[in-house]
C-alpha positions as CSV (number, residue, x, y, z in Angstrom):
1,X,-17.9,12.1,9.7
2,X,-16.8,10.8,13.4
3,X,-19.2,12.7,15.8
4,X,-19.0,12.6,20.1
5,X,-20.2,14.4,23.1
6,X,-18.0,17.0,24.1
7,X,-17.7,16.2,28.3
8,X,-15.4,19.0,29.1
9,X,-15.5,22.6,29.3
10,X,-13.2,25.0,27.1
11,X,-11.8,26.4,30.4
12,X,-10.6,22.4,31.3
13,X,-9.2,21.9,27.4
14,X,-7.3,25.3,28.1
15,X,-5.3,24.3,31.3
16,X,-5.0,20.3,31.1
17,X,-2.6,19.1,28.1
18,X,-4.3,16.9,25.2
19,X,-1.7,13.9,25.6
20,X,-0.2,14.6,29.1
21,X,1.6,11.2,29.0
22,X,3.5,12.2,25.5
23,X,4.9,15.8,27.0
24,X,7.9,14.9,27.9
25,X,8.8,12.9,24.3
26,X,11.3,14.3,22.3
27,X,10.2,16.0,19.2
28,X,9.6,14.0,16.3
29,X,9.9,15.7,12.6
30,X,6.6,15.8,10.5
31,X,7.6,15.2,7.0
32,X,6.4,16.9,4.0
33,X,3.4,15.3,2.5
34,X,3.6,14.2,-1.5
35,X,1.3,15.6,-4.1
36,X,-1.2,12.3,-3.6
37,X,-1.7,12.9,0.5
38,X,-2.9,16.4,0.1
39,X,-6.3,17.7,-0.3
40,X,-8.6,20.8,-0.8
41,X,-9.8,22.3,2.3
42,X,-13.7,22.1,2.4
43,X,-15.7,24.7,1.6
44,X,-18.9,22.4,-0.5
45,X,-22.2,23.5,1.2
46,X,-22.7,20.2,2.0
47,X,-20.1,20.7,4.3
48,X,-21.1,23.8,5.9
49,X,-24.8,22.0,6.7
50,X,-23.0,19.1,8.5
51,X,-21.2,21.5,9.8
52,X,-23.9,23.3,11.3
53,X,-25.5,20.6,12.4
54,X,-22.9,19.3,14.4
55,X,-22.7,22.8,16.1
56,X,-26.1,23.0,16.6
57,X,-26.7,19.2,18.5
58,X,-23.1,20.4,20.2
59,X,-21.1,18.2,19.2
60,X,-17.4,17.7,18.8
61,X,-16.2,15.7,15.4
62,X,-12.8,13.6,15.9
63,X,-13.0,14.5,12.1
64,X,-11.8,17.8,12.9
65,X,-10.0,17.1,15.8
66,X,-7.7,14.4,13.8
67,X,-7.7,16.7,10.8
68,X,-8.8,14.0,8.9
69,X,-8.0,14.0,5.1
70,X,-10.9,13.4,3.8
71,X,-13.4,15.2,6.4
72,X,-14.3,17.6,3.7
73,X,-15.0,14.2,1.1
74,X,-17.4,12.6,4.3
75,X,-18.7,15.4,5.5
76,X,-20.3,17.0,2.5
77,X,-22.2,13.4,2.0
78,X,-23.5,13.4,5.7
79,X,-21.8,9.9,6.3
80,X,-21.4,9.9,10.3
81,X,-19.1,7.6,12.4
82,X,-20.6,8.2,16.0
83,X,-18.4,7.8,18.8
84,X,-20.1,6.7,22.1
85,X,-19.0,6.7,25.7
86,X,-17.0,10.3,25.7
87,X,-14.2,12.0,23.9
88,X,-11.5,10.9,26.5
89,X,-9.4,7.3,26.1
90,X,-8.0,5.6,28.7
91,X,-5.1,4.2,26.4
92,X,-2.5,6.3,25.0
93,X,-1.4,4.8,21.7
94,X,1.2,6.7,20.3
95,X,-0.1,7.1,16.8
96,X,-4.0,8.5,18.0
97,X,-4.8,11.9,18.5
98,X,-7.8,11.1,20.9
99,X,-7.6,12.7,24.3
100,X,-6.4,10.5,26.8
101,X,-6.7,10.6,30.6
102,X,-9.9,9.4,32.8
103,X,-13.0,9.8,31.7
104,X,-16.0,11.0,32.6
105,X,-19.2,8.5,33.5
106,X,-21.2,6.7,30.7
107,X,-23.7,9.4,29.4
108,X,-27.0,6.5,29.5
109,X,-29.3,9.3,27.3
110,X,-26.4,8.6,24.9
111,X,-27.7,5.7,22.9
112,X,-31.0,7.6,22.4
113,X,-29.5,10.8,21.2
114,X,-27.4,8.8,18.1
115,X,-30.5,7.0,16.9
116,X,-32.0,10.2,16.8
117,X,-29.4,11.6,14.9
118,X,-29.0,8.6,12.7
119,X,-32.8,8.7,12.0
120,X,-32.7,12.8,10.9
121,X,-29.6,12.4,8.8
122,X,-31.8,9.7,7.1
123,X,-28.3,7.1,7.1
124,X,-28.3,4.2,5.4
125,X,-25.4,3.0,6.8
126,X,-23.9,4.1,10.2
127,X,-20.5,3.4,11.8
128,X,-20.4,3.4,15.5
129,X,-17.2,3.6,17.2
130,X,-15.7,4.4,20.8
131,X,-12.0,5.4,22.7
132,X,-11.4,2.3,24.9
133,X,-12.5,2.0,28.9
134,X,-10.5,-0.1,31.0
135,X,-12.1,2.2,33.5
136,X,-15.5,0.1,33.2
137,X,-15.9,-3.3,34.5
138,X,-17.8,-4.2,31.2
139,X,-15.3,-2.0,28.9
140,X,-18.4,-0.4,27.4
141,X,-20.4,-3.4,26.1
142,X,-23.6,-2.3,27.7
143,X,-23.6,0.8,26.1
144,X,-22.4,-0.6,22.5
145,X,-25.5,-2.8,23.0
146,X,-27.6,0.1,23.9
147,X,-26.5,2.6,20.8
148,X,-27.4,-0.8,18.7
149,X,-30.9,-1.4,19.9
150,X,-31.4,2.5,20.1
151,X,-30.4,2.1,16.4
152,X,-32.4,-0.2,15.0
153,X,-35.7,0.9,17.1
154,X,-35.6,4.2,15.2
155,X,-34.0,3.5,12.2
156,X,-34.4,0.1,11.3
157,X,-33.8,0.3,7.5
158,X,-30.1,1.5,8.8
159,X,-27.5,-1.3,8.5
160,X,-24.8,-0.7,11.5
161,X,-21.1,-1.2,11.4
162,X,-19.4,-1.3,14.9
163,X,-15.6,-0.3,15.2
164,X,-14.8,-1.7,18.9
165,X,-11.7,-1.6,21.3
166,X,-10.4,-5.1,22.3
167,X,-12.2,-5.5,25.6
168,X,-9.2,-6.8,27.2
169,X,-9.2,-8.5,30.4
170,X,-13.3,-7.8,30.0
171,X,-14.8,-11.6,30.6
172,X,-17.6,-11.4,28.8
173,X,-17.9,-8.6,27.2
174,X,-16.9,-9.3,23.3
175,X,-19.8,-11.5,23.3
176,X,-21.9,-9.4,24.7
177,X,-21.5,-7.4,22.0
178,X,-21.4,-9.5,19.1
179,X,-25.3,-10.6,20.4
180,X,-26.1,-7.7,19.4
181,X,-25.2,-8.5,16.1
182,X,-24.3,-5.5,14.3
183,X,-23.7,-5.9,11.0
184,X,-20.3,-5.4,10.1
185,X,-18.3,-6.3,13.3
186,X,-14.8,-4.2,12.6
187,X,-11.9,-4.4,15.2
188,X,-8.6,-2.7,13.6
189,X,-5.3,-5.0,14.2
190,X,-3.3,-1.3,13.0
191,X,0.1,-2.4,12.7
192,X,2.1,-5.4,12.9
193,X,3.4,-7.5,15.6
194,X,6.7,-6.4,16.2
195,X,5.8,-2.7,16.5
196,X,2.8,-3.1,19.4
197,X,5.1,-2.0,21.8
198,X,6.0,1.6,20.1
199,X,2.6,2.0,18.6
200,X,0.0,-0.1,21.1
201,X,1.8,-0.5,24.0
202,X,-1.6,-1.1,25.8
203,X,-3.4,-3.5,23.5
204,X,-2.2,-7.2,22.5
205,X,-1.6,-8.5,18.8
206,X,-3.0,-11.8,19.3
207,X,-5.6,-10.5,21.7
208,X,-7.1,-8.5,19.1
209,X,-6.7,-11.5,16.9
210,X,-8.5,-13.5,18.9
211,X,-11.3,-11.3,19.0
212,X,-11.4,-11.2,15.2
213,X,-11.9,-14.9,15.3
214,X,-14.4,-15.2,18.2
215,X,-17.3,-13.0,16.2
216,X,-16.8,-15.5,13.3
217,X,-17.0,-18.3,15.7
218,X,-19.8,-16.8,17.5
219,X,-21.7,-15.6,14.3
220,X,-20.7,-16.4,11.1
221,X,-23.3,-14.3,9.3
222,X,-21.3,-10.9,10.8
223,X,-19.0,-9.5,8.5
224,X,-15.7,-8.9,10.3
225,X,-13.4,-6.1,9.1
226,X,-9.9,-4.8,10.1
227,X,-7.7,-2.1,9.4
228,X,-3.7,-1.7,9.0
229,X,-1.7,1.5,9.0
230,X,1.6,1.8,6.8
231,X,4.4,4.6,6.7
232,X,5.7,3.3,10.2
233,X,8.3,1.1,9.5
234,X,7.0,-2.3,8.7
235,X,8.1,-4.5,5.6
236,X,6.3,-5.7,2.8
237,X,6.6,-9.0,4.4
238,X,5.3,-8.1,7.7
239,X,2.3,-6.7,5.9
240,X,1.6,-10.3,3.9
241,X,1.6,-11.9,7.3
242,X,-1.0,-9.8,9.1
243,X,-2.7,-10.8,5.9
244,X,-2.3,-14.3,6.2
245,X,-3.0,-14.1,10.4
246,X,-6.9,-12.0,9.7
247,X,-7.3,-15.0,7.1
248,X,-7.1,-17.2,9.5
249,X,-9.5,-15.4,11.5
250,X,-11.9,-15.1,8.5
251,X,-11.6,-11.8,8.5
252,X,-13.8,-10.6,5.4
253,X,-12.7,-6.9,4.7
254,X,-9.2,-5.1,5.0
255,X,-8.4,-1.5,5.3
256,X,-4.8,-0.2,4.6
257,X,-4.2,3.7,5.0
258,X,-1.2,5.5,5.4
259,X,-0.3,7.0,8.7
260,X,-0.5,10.6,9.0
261,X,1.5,11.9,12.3
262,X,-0.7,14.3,14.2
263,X,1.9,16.4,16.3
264,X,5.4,16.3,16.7
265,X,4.8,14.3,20.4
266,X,3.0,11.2,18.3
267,X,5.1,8.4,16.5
268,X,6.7,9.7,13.1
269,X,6.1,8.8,9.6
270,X,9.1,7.1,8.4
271,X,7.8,6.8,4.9
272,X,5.0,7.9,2.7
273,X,3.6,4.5,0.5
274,X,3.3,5.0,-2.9
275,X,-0.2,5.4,-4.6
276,X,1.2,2.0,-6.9
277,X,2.4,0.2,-3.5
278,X,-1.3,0.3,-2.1
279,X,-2.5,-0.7,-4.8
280,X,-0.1,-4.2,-5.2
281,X,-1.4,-4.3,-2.0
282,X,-5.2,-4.9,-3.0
283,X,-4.0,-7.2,-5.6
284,X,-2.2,-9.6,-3.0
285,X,-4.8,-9.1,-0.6
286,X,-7.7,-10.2,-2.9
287,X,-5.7,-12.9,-4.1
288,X,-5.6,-14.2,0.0
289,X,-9.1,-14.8,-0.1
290,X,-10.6,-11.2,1.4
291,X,-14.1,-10.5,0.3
292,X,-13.5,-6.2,0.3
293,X,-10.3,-4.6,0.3
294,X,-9.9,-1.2,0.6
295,X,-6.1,0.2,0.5
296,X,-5.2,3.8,-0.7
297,X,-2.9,6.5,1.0
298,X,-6.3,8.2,2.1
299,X,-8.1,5.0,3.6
300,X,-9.9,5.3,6.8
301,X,-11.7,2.5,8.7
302,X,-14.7,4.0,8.0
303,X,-14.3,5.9,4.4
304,X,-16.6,4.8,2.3
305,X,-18.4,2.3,4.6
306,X,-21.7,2.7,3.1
307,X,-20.4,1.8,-0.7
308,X,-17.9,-0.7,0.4
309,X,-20.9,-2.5,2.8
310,X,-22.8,-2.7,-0.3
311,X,-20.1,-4.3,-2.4
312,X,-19.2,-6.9,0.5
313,X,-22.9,-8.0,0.5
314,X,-22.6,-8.4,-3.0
315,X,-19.3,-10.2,-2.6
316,X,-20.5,-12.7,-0.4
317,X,-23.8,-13.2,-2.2
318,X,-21.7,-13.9,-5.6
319,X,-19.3,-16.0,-3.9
């Protein structure tokens, strides 16, 4: 379950557009989904009660608003993915279904009002995420820093997994929050090189790389964890070398998901991977040297994190 504060009025969603900069983009198709993308809608009462809880501590789930797959899955389990510092993005990455424009100032009784809800859900594990802020001098480590202490003040039994933008052109700031030490520290590269400029035209390949690198530099003892999208375009090939480049950065856990087009304004799927294609991805992924992989058409950068941080603990401990 991804969870933020909801900054604007219904009367402002009404009369500005969700993705003003993708208006004028052509149409793209949105292909049929095959028998293994779709799922039941949720109706489990453990959804409902999430449900209602969200409504009731008004909040607005990127869950819902992404129509994730397997919302109904997370939700009836109570796993929660917060995100922090507002609901609007100031990138506009063509494959996100985020709002994007200029947002609103950093909400400081934020950090206070996650650990809250982390402590009544009763989470052991908690992913913490955020849309990026080039508008802030500090891209939003403070405030990562804050939701962390906040964190482990009222819920110290709750291991924490942070999923952070790149911090780009933000001196200081990575290690700001990798002091913090979180611990899973996950960054997602999303596609490969040669389609940045379609899919991330705002963020940087080896940037993000980089940054990978730095938190194993800075602190070994985080894990470090990153996530790829398929279905828009890329080879095989292309694939094995992001593989080979997060090795290189130590990266200990991979994600691979296949990429679900939101609306006909955001980049189209060109291809739905096979269940059997994920899964010879694993394979060659464990054989690089990753400690967790995780690589199904319904794989999210945060589906499952509580089981999968158990089994990369385990992984490492073994090894």
């Amino acid at each position: 379950m991804t969870v933020l504060i909801n900054m604007n009025s219904k009367e402002d969603a009404v009369q500005k557009p969700r993705h003003p900069e993708k208006q004028n983009r052509p149409d793209s198709p949105i292909l049929r989904k095959p028998s293994w993308i779709r799922v039941k809608a949720p109706t489990s009462s453990g959804f409902n009660k999430t449900r209602k809880l969200v409504k009731e501590k008004g909040l607005v789930t990127v869950c819902e608003e992404a129509a994730c797959p397997n919302i109904g899955e997370c939700w009836e389990k109570s796993h929660a993915t917060f995100m922090i510092l507002g609901d609007t993005c100031t990138r506009a990455c063509s494959f996100c279904n985020v709002k994007t424009g200029l947002p609103g100032a950093v909400d400081h009784d934020e950090p206070a009002r996650v650990a809250d809800a982390v402590k009544q859900m009763e989470l052991a594990h908690v992913v913490i995420t955020s849309v990026d802020r080039d508008d802030l001098a500090d891209g939003g480590a403070q405030h990562f820093e804050d939701v962390i202490f906040a964190i482990r003040k009222a819920s110290p039994h709750t291991t924490i997994e942070i999923l952070t933008p790149d911090f780009l052109r933000k001196d200081g700031a990575l290690d700001q929050v990798i002091d913090a030490k979180a611990d899973v520290f996950n960054h997602n590269l999303e596609t490969v090189p040669r389609l940045y400029l379609s899919i991330r035209p705002g963020a940087r390949y080896y940037h993000s790389l980089r940054l990978l690198d730095r938190v194993k530099q800075r602190d070994p003892n985080q894990f470090t964890k990153s996530g790829l999208m398929v279905g828009l375009g890329e080879t095989k090939e292309e694939i094995m070398q992001v593989m080979d480049d997060m090795r290189s950065a130590d990266v200990d856990f991979l994600t691979i998901g296949q990429y679900l087009q939101p609306t006909r304004k955001h980049a189209a799927v060109e291809r739905f991977v096979t269940p059997e294609e994920f899964k010879a991805y694993e394979t060659i992924a464990r054989a690089k040297g990753f400690l967790m992989v995780s690589a199904t058409p319904l794989t999210r950068s945060s589906y499952h994190a509580d089981s999968d941080f158990e089994k990369l603990r385990a992984a490492r401990a073994a090894g």
